[in-house]
C-alpha positions as CSV (number, residue, x, y, z in Angstrom):
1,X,13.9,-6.5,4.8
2,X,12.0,-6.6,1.5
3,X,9.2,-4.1,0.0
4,X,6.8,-4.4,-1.8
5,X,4.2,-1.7,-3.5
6,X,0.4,-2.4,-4.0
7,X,-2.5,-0.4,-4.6
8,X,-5.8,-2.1,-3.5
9,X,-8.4,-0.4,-5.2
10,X,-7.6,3.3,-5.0
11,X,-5.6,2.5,-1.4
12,X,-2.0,2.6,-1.4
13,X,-0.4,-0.5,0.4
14,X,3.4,-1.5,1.3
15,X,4.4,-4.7,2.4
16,X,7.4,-5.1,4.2
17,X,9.2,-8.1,4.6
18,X,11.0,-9.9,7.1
19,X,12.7,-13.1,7.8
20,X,9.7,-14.2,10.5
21,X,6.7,-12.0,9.2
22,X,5.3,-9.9,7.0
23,X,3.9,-5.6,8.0
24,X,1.4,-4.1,5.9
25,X,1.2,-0.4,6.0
26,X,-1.5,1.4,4.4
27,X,-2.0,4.8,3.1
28,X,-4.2,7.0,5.9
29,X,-6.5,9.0,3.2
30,X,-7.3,11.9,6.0
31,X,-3.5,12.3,7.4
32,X,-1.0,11.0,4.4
33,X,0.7,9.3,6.6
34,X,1.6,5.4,6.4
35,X,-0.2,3.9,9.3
36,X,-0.1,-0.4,10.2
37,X,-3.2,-2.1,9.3
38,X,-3.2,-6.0,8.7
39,X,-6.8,-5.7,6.9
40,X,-5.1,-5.4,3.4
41,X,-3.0,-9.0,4.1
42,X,-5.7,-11.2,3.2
43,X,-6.5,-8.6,-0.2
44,X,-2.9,-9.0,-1.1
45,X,-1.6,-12.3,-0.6
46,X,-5.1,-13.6,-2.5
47,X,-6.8,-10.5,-4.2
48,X,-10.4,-12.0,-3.9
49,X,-11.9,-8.3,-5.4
50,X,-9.1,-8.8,-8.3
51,X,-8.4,-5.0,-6.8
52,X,-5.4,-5.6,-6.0
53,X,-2.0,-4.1,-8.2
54,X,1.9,-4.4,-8.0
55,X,4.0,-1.5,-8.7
56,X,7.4,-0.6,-9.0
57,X,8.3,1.8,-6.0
58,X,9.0,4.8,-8.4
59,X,5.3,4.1,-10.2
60,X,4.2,3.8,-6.1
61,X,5.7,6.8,-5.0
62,X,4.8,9.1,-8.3
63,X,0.9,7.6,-7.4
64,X,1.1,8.3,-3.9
65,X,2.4,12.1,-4.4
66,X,-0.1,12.9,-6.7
67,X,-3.2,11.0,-4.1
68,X,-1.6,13.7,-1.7
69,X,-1.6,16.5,-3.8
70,X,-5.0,15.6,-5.0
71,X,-6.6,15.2,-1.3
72,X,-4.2,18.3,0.1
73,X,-2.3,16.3,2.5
C-alpha cells in the first residue's frame, strides 16, 4: 500500500493505495480522528476548485498537529 498526503482547502486528506482501489480518509475537524469519506476522490484525482495540495508526509503530519492543537482536539 501507497500514501499519499493532500490538503483540500483547509481539510486534511490521505489517500491510500492499493493494488485494486484507492481509500480516502479525511481529517474529522470536530473529533481529530481520520474518518473514510470518498467525497474528496473526485477533488483529488481532478482538483476542479484548484484547492487541492500534495505534501510530503512530514509537511502533512507537522500541518495536521498544529490543526489539532489549534481546534483542541
Amino acid at each position: 500500500m501507497e500514501k499519499k498526503f493532500y490538503l483540500c482547502g483547509l481539510r486534511p486528506v490521505i489517500v491510500e493505495i492499493y493494488e485494486t482501489y484507492e481509500n480516502y480518509l479525511a481529517l474529522n475537524m470536530q473529533t481529530g480522528v481520520f474518518e473514510q469519506n470518498f467525497r474528496y476522490s473526485h477533488q483529488v484525482t481532478y482538483d476542479p476548485d484548484g484547492d487541492v495540495e500534495e505534501l510530503s508526509e512530514q509537511k502533512f503530519n507537522t500541518y495536521v498537529e498544529k490543526l489539532k492543537k489549534e481546534r483542541g482536539l
